[in-house]
Every structure is written in C-alpha cells, then in structure tokens.
N, C-alpha and C positions, 0 to 999 in steps of 0.2 A: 504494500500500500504506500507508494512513495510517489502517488498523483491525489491533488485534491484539490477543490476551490478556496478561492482565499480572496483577502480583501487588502486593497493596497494601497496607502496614499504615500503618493511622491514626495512630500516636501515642501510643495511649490506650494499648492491650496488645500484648505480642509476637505475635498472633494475626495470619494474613495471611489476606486475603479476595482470594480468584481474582475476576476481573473484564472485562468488553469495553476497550479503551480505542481511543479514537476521537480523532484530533488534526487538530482543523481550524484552520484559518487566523488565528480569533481565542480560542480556548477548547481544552482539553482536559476530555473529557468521558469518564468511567467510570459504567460501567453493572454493579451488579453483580448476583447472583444469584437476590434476592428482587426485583429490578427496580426498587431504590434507583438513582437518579444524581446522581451528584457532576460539580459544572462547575469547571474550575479558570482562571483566567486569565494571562495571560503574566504579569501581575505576580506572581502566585503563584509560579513556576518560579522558586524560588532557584537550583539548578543542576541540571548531569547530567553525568554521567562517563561513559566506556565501556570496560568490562572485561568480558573469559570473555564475550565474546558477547552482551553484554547492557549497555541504557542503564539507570543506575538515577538518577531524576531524585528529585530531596527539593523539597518543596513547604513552602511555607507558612501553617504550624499558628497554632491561637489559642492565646490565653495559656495553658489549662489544660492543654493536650495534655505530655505527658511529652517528646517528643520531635517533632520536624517529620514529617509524613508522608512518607513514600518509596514511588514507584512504582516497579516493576520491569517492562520489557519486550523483547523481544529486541531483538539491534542488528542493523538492515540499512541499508543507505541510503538508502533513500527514507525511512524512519524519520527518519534523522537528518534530514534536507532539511527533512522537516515539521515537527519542532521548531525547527531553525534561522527558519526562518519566523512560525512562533507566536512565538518568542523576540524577533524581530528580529535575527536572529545566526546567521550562517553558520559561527560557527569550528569548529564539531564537525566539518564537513564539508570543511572546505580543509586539503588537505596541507599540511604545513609547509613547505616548500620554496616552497610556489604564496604563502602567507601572507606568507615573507622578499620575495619578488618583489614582489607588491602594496604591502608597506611601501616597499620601495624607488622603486617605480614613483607612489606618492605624495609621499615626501620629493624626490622630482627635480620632481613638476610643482607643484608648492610653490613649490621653489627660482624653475622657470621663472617663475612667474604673479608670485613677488617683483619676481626681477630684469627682467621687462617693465614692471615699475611703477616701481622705482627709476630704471631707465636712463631712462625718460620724466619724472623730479623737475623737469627742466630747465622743462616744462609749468607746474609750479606755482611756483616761480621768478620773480618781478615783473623787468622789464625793470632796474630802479632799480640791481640788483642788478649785471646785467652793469656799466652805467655805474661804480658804485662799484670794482666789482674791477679795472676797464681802470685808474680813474685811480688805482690803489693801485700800480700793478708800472708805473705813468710813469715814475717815478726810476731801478726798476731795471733798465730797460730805457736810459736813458741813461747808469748809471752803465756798462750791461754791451756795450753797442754802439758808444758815440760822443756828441758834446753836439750838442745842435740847432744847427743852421747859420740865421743871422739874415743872410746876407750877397746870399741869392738874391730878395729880394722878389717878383722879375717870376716867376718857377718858382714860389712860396708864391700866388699869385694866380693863377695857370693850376691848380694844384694844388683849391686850392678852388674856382675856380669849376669844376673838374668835378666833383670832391664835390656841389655843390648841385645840378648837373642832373642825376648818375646817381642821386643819391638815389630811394630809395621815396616816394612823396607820403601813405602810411602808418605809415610807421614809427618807432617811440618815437623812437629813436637818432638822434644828431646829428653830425655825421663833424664831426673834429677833424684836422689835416693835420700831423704834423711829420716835418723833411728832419735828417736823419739824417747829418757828416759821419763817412763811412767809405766805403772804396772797394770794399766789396762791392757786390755784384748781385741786394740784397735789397728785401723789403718783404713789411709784414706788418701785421695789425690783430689790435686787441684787444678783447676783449669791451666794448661802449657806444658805439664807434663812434671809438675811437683807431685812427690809420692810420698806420704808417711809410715813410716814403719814405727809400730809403739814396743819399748825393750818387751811388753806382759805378753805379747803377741808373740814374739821370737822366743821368747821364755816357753812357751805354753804350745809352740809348733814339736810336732814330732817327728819331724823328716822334713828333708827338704824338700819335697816336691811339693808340701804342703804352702811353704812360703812363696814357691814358684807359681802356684795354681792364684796365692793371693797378689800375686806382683800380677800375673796376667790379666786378672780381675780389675785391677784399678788401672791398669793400661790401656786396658778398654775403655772405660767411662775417659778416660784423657780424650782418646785419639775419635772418639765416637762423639767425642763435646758434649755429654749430658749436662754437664754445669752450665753449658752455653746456651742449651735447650732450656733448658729450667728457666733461665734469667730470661733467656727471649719470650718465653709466655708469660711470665713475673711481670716483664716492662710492660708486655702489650695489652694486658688487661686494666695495669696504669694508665697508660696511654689512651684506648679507646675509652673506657671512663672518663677521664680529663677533655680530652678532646671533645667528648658529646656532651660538656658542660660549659665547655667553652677556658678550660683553664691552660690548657699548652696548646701549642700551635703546631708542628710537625716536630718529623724526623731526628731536628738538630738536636733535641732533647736527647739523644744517645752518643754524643760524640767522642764521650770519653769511657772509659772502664768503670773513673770514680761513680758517673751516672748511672750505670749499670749496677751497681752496688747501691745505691740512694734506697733507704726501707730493705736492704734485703739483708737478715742474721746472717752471719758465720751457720746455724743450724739449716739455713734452707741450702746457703753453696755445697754442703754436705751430703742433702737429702738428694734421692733418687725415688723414681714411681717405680714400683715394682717390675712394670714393663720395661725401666731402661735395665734394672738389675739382671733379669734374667737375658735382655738384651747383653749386655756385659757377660754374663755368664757363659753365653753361647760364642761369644768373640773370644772367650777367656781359654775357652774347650778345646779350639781352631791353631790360638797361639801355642798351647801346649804339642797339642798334637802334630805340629810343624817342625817343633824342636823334641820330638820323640818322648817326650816327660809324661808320669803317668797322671792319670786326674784320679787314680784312687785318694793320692794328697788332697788334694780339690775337695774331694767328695766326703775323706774321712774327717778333714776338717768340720765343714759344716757340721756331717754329723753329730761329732763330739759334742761341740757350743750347743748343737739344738737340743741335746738332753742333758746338758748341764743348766740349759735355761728356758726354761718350761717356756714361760712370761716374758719373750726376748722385749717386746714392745717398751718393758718397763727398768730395760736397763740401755741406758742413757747414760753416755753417746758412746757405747762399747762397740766392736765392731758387729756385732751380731743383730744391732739395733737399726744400725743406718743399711744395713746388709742382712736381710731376713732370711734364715734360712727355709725357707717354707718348705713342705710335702714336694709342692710340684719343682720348684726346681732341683730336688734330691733326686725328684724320679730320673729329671731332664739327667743329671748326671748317669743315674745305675746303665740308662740308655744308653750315654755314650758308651760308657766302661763296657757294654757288654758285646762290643766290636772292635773292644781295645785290643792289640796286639802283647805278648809278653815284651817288657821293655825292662832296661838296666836303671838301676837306680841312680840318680844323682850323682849320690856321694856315699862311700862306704859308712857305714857307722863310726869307723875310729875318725874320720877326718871330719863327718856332723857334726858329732860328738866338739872337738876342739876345737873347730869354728864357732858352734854358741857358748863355749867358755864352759861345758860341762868338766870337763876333765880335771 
C-alpha cells in the first residue's frame, strides 16, 4: 500500500490541491489533477508527525514560498514503512519500548566489541615493557618477601642452567634466577623473565626434576605474558568504565608500565585464572619433555602440597595458593606421564644431595 490520496498545499496560498501520492523507494511522487507531477526526494522530507489518523509530512520549499509545503495522507502502516525507507529511518514505525531495547542492545555490544579490544592491549604492548615492569617491583619484592641468598652457588647454577635449556629458542625474555631466603613453599615470576625461587621451596623439593618441572612452570607464565594479560583486562575494564563516564580520554593513559600498575597489588601481578595455570602447565609438560626430564617431579610435587594442604585456598601466598593444585590438572599430568618414555634422572642422588646443602 504505498499509493494513496493526499492533500497538499504548496506554500504559496492557503488553497489545498487533492492529489495521487505514490512513495517509492527513492522519491515521492504527487500526481495531481490537471496531471501536473511533482517528484520530491528524501532530502526534501524535512519531517512527518502522526496524529487523528493521519501523516502530515512538511517538505522542503524554495526561498519565495511563504511557508514549506505540507503533504497530508492517511496513516496506516505500510505507509509508515514506506516512508521510513525513503527516509532512511524507521523510527515512525518502532515502538518505543522495541526503540529502548535496541538502544540498549547497542550500548552492551559496544561495551563488548571495547572490552575484547582492551583486554587484548597486552597484543600491542612491546615485550620491553614487560622486562621494564619485572625489574621495577625487584626491590619490592625483596623488600616484601626476604633478601637474596648468595650462600647457595651450586643450587644458583643448577637453577640457571635449567632456565637456559627450558627456555623458548624464541623468545624476547631472558630468565633471571633469584633464591629467595624464606621458608615458605613459594615461587613465582614476573613479567620479563624475573623468577623467584623461595630457600622453603628448595628445602622441601625432592629431586630435581621436581625444581625443573617448577622453573618450566613459571617460564611459561613469562614467555606466555599472563601478567600482561591480566593487567591488559585490569586496565580495560578501567578504561571503558572511565571512558563511558567521561573521565579519560584514550589510549595515552597506558604509556608507561608505572600506568599499568596504577590500583593494581603486588597480589593481583601474582594471581593467575586457572585457565592460564593449566595453560602454563601444558607449556611447562612441552619444555620438559624437549629437554628429556621426567614430569613425574612435576606431578609428585603437586601431589605432595595437595595432601599436605587440604584448604590450599587459605594458605597465603604459598606457592600452592597462587598455583592450585586441582584434580584436573593432576589428571592432565598422570596423562602425560602415561606416554612418558623411561628417562635418566637429572642428577644422581650424591650430587642432589650436595647441591641443596644436605650433606
């Protein structure tokens, strides 16, 4: 129904001329009696209202006309539809209720299509970046754990030389080893390729492949940049908050590392989702398994902590807290192990032995 009669006055006189009116796709076209036609185009359509039954749409006159032309036609809705169209503009025809809906329904995939952009910053990020931030929280990590221990040499050289072989043979980052005295059952890395080793840890290892499987572990979360993922969703849920209030303005707002730390603990740079842990885990299984080492260390470890500590959740910041051992990723381990090849141990007992200072 996109033909009907309508009522039209020019501009010029109060005088209304009865007329065909025809509303296609890119024109409105009035035919009227003497078989004069007028063609109007969507840019002509300044508006149209709808009241008593009726669209009355005002067009646009040239300069001598007394008043803008106004057509009158009745209101139905395929009417409205066809205008909407010719317009480019549906609103005559969306309830308001359906209008509030699609506002909202746009403001949410907005927000989404942001926050998958922000949470991903980490992408544009230069590696340089992580290094800088790890060697910036050195201090406060020694001021806030314990001082480096200079007294182990032969552990500081077992230490790194597994660093250089589980290392990635692509990866910016360059693993840096320091032994940590405190008699927790920690360890932990920091964005660039800073690794903590805590003495309670090395104390409380019982082979080395055990220590090997936890250097591979934290080598991963380095070179995988989960501290850089973490903080790039941290900043952007800051940011699009702010933004959609009006309090920052772009990008520049990350230019530095210090920015990047601005609201964020030492406890969240630490924390991991359990997805990157087992993520780690699975990088960790890869590195081993390149440099022939068993993950029964890997696996016996966990085990051990997790039956030593029922309630890991509640022992803070040991490593078994920020590194969960859960079910499923025990199982993920027994899997690997159960395609493991026999492999040579590390190091004999007598030289374990007198590398951690047992002897």
């Amino acid at each position: 129904m996109n033909q009907v009669n309508g009522e039209f006055l020019d501009g010029f006189s109060p005088r209304i001329y009865a007329c065909d009116v025809k509303i296609g796709s890119s024109e409105l076209v009035l035919t009227f009696a003497d078989g004069t036609v007028s063609r109007w185009s969507p840019v002509h359509l300044l508006s149209y209202t709808v009241s008593s039954k009726k669209i009355r749409i005002t067009l646009q006159g040239v300069e001598d006309r007394v008043n803008n032309p106004v057509l009158t036609i009745p209101d139905h809705p395929d009417i409205q539809k066809a205008l909407g169209v010719l317009q480019g503009s549906s609103d005559i025809s969306i309830p308001i209720p359906f209008k509030v809906l699609l506002l909202l329904g746009g403001i949410a995939a907005v927000a989404v299509i942001l926050m998958l952009f922000l949470s991903n910053l980490w992408r544009l990020i230069p590696e340089k970046v992580d290094i800088a931030l790890g060697d910036s929280l050195h201090d406060m990590i020694l001021n806030q754990y314990g001082l480096e221990v200079s007294s182990m040499p032969d552990m500081q050289n077992f230490l790194e030389n597994c660093a250089e072989r589980l290392s990635d043979p692509d990866s910016y980052f360059e693993p840096s080893i320091t032994i940590i005295e405190n008699a927790e059952t920690n360890a932990f890395a920091l964005p660039g390729g800073r690794i903590y080793i805590f003495s309670g840890l090395i104390n409380e290892s019982q082979s080395p492949e055990e220590l090997a499987g936890i250097m591979a572990h934290e080598m991963a979360h380095v070179e995988r940049r989960h501290t850089m993922k973490n903080l790039s969703q941290a900043v952007g849920a800051v940011f699009l908050i702010s933004t959609m209030v009006g309090i920052v303005g772009g990008l520049e707002e990350l230019e530095t590392a210090e920015i990047l730390l601005e609201g964020a603990s030492l406890i969240s740079i630490l924390h991991y989702s359990r997805k990157m842990e087992s993520d780690a885990d699975a990088w960790a299984l890869k590195k081993i398994q390149r440099e022939r080492i068993s993950a029964f260390g890997m696996r016996d470890f966990f085990k051990r902590i997790k039956e030593e500590n029922e309630d890991l959740d509640s022992i803070i910041p040991d490593w078994a807290s920020t590194h969960p051992a859960t079910d499923e990723r025990l199982r993920n381990m027994e899997a690997h192990l159960a395609n493991e090849p026999k492999l040579p141990p590390l190091l004999d007992a007598a030289r374990w032995a007198e590398i951690k200072g047992d002897e």
